[in-house]
C-alpha positions in Angstrom: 87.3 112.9 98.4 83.3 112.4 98.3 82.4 109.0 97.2 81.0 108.5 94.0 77.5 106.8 93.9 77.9 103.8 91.5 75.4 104.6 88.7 72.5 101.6 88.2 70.7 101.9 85.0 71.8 101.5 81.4 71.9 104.6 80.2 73.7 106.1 82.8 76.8 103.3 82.5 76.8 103.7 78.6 77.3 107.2 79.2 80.3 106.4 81.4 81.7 104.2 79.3 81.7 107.0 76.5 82.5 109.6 78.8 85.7 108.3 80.2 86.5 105.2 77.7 88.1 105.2 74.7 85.9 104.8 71.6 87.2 101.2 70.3 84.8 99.6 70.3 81.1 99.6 69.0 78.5 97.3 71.7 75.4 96.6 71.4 72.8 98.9 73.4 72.7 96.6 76.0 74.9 96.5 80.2 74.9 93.4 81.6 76.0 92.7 85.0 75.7 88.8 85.9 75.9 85.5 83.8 75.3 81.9 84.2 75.1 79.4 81.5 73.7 80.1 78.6 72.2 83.4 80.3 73.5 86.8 80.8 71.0 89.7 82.6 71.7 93.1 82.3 71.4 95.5 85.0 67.7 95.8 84.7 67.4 92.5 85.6 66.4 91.2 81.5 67.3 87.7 80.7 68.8 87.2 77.4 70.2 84.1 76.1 73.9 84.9 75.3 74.6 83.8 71.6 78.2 84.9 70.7 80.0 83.5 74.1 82.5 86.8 73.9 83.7 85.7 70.9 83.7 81.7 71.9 85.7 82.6 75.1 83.1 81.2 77.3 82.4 77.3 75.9 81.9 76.1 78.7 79.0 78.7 80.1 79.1 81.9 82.2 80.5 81.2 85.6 81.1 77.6 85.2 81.3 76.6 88.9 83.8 73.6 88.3 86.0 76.6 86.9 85.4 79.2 89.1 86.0 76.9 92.1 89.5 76.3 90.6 89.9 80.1 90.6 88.7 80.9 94.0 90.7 78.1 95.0 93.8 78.8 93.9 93.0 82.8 94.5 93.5 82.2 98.1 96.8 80.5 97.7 99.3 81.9 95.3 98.4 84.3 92.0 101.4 85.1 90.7 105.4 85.0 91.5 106.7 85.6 87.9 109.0 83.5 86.0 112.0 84.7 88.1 111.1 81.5 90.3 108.8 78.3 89.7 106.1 77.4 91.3 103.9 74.2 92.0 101.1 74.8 89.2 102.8 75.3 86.1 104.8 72.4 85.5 101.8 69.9 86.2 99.8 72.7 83.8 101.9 72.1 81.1 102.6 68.4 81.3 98.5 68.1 81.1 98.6 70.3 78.1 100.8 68.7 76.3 99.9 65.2 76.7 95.7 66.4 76.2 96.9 68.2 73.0 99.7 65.8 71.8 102.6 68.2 71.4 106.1 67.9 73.7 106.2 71.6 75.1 103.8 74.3 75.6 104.7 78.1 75.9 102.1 79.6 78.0 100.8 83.3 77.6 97.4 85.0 78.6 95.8 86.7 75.4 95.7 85.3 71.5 96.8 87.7 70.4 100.2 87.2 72.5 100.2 83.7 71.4 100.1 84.5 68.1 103.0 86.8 67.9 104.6 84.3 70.2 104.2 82.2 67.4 105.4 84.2 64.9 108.8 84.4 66.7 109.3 80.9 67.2 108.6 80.0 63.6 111.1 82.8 62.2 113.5 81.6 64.8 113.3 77.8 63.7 113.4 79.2 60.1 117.2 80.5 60.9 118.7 78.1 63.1 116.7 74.9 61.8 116.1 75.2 58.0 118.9 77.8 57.5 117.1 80.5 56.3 119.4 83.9 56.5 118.9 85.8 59.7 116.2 88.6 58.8 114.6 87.2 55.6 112.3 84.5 56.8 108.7 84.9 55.2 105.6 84.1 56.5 102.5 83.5 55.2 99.0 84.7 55.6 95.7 84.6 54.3 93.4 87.0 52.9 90.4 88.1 55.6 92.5 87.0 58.2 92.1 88.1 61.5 95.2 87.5 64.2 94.7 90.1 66.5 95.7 93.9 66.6 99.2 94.2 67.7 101.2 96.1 65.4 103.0 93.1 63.6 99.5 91.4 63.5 98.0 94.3 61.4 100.7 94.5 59.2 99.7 91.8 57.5 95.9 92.3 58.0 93.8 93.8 55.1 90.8 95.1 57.4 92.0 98.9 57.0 89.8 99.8 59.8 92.6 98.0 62.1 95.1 99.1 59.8 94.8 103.1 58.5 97.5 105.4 59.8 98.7 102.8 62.4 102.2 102.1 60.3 105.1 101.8 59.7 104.6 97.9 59.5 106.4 94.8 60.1 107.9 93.4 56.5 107.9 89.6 56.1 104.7 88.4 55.1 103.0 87.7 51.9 99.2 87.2 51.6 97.0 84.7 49.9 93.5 84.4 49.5 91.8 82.3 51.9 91.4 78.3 50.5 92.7 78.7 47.6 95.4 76.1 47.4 96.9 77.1 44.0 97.7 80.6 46.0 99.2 79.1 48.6 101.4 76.4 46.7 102.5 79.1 44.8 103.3 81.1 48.0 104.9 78.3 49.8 107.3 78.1 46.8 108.8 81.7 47.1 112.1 81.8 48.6 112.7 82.2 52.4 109.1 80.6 53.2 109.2 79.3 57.2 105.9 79.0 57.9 102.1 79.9 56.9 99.5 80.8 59.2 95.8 79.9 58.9 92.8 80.0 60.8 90.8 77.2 60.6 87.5 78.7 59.8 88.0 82.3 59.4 85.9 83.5 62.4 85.6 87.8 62.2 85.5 87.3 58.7 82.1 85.7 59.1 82.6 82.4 59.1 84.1 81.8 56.3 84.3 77.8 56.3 87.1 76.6 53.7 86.6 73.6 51.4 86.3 69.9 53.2 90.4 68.7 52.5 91.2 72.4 52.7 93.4 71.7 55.8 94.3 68.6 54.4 95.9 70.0 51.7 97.4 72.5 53.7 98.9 70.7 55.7 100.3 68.2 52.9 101.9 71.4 51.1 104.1 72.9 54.2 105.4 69.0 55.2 106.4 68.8 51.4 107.9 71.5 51.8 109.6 71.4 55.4 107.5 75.1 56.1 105.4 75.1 59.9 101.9 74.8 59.5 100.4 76.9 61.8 96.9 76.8 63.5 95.5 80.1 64.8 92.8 77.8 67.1 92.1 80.9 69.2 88.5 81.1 68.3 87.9 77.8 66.5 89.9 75.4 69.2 88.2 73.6 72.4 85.2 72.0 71.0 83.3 74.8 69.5 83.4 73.5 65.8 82.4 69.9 67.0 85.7 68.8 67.6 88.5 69.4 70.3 90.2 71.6 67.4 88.7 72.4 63.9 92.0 71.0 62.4 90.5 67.9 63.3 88.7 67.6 59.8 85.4 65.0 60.8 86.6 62.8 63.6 84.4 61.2 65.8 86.5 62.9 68.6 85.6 60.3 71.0 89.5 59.6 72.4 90.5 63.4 71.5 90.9 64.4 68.0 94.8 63.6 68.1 94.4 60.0 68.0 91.8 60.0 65.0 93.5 59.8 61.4 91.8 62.5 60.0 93.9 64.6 62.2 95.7 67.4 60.8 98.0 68.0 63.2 100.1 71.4 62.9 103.4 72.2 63.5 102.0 75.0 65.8 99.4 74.9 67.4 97.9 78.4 68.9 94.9 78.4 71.8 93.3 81.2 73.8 90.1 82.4 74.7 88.0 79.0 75.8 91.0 77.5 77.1 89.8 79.0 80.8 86.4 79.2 79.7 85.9 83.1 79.9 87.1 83.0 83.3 90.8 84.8 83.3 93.3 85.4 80.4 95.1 82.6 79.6 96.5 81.3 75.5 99.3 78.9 74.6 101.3 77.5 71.9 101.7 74.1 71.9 105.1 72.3 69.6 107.4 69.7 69.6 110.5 70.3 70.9 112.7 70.4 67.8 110.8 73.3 67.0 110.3 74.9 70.7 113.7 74.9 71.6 115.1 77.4 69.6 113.2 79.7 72.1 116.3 80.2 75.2 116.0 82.3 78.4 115.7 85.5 78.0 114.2 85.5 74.3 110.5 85.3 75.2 108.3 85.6 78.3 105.6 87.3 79.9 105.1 88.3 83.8 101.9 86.9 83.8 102.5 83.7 81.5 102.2 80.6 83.0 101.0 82.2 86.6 99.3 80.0 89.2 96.1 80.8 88.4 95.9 80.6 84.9 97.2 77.0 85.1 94.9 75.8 87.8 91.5 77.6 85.6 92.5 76.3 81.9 92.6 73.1 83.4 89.8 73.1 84.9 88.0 74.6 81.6 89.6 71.2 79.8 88.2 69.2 82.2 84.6 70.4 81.8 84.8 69.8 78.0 85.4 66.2 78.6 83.2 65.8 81.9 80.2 67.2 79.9 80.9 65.9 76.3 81.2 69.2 74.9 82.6 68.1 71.6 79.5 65.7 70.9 77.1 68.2 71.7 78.3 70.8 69.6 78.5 68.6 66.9 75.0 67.8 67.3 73.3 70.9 67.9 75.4 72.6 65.1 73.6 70.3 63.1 70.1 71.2 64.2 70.6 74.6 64.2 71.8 74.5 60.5 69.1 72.3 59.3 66.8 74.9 61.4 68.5 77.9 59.6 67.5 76.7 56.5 64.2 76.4 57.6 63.6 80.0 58.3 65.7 81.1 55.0 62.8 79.0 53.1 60.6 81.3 54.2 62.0 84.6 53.2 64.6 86.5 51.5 65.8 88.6 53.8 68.8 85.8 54.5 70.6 84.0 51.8 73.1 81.5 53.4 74.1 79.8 56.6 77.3 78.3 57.0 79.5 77.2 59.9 80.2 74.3 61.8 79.7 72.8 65.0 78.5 75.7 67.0 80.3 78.3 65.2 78.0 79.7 62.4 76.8 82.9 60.5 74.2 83.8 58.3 74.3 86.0 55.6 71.6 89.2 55.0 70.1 90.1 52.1 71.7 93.6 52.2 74.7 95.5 51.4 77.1 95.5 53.5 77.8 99.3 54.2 73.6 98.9 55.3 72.5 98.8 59.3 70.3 96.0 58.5 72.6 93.3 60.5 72.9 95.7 63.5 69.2 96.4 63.1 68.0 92.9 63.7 70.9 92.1 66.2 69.1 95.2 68.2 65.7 93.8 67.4 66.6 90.3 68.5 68.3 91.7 72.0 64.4 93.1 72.3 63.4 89.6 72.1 65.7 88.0 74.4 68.8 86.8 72.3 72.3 88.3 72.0 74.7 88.3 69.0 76.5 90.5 67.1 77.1 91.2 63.0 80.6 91.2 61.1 81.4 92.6 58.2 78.4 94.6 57.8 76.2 91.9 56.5 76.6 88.9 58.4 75.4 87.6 62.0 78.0 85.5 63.8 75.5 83.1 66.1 78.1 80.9 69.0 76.5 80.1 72.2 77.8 78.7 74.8 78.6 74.7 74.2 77.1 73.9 77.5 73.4 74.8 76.0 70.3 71.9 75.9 68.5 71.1 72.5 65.1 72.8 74.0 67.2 76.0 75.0 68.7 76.0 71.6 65.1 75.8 69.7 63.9 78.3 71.9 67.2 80.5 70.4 65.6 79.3 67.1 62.4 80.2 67.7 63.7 84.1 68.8 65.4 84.1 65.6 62.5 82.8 63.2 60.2 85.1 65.3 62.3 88.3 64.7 63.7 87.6 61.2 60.0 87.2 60.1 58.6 90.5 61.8 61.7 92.2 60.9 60.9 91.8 57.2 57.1 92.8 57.6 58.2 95.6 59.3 60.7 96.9 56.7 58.6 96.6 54.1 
């Protein structure tokens, strides 16, 4: 066989991509080949600074060395030997995850959308054999604009009919609400058969939709009144990117980790991915107590690659960089500045309307339908200028850089932003 020359610009790897990949996805016009930090380059060489962290997987910065040290490490010791035997990393793994979240047991798994259907197992199983709910009928659930994942049962209860149309039939068993509305939900949680309701935080692909202030309160109030789990979908909100460990954490000073504050509103089930190893290798978890994890007996759940050697050694190391370099505190700061910033630039014209978020995990809103391209247009326009991010439902940009980013690198970010929102408009007029 002749060997195939490895293709060097753009164009040419876009063109592969589309060639040989399937179609499910929709990037931005731009290849990028090496990141550090805040900064990713793409194959030309172009600096951009990197403002949606692949969807908050990468907190802690591209190529964190601490973390990738930890991989290499660990690389050249032992990857993987299954759960058929143990091995030397995973019981220290989960004993530091459960003590650094506050739960008894973790179940370890590598993607979130694993860990949420993980989830959804153990709740239905606790449901029968803790509260006595008949074998089969056990309801959970959901909110309106949720998004989970897209494994089948996850879509079933998903009303984004782009993840949805002609994938069924569907998994039965959930019942939808609208998103913080707690007169939905109470009404919800008193249906028959009700073992658990699952919630996002801050509804993430739905463009950061942030939920009243005692939202989660209340929440969280209504399922223990109740004896139904309160579960945390954490996957994109969870380690630090909201300004606190975990965005259940309501406004805690999260100096001693949010679990010791009072404003804590600890779930029942708690469900991390993505920043857990920083960007660096596929690792989620859900965290419980025992009287609710051991329902789950051999045989009933696992993964090959769950709980492997080096996903334990990485997500620790991730965990320890959020504390080492005060992670928490800075988003909470600089979310601050970039809001107050935000609303600076949306002073000076209409093309946006709102921002809204929290911590580093915001959106704003355009002045535009959205079935328009006028998101996608300036997220093409500000990738011209040097900055990276990507729209959501048509009409809003999701902004989420990388937690490990300076106050002068993040009003340089503004200053991209201001600079292209502003030309943008003269342009279009």
């Amino acid at each position: 066989m002749s060997q195939v020359m490895e293709p060097k610009r753009s164009n040419e790897l876009m063109e592969l991509e589309g060639q040989y990949g399937a179609h499910n996805y929709h990037p931005l016009p731009v290849v990028l080949s090496r990141g550090e930090g805040v900064y990713v380059y793409d194959v030309e060489g172009k600096k951009y600074f990197d403002f949606l962290s692949a969807y908050s997987a990468v907190n802690q910065g591209h190529c964190h060395p601490k973390i990738i040290g930890a991989l290499i490490d660990q690389a050249k010791t032992l990857t993987l030997t299954s759960r058929a035997f143990y091995n030397d990393s995973l019981g220290p793994y989960e004993k530091y995850m459960s003590q650094y979240f506050g739960f008894d047991k973790i179940l370890p798994m590598n993607t979130g959308a694993e860990a949420v259907e993980t989830a959804l197992k153990i709740t239905r199983k606790w449901g029968y054999e803790k509260k006595g709910i008949e074998e089969n009928r056990g309801v959970i659930v959901v909110c309106s604009g949720n998004f989970h994942g897209r494994t089948t049962t996850i879509i079933s209860f998903s009303d984004d009919s782009d993840a949805k149309k002609n994938f069924g039939p569907f998994t039965p068993g959930f019942v939808t609400v609208p998103y913080n509305d707690m007169d939905a939900l109470k009404e919800a949680l008193d249906l028959p058969n009700v073992v658990g309701f699952l919630v996002e935080p801050i509804q993430g692909e739905a463009g950061v939709y942030t939920p009243a202030v005692d939202y989660i309160a209340n929440v969280k109030k209504a399922c223990n009144e109740r004896n139904i789990l309160f579960i945390a979908d954490e996957v994109q909100t969870g380690i630090a990117r909201t300004g606190s460990l975990l965005a259940v954490c309501g406004n805690c000073s999260c100096q001693d980790k949010c679990e010791r504050q009072e404003t804590y509103n600890r779930p029942d089930v708690l469900i991390l991915g993505k920043a857990l190893s920083g960007g660096v290798y596929p690792v989620s978890a859900v965290l419980c107590d025992d009287e609710i994890m051991n329902v789950i007996k051999p045989g009933q759940h696992g993964s090959t690659f769950g709980g492997n050697p080096l996903a334990a050694k990485v997500a620790m190391a991730a965990l320890e960089v959020v504390n080492d370099e005060h992670l928490i505190q800075n988003a909470r700061k600089l979310g601050d500045l970039f809001r107050n910033e935000m609303n600076k630039i949306i002073a000076k014209t209409d093309l946006i309307t709102l921002v809204r978020g929290k911590g580093l995990l915001n959106a704003i809103i355009i002045n535009d339908s959205p079935d328009s391209s006028t998101a996608w247009d300036i997220c093409v326009a500000l990738k011209n200028n040097g900055l990276l991010a990507k729209p959501t439902h048509g009409n809003i940009i999701r902004f989420a850089p990388p937690l490990v980013m300076t106050e002068n690198e993040l009003m340089q970010c503004v200053s991209i932003i201001e600079k292209t929102i502003l030309e943008f408009k003269k342009s279009n007029n």
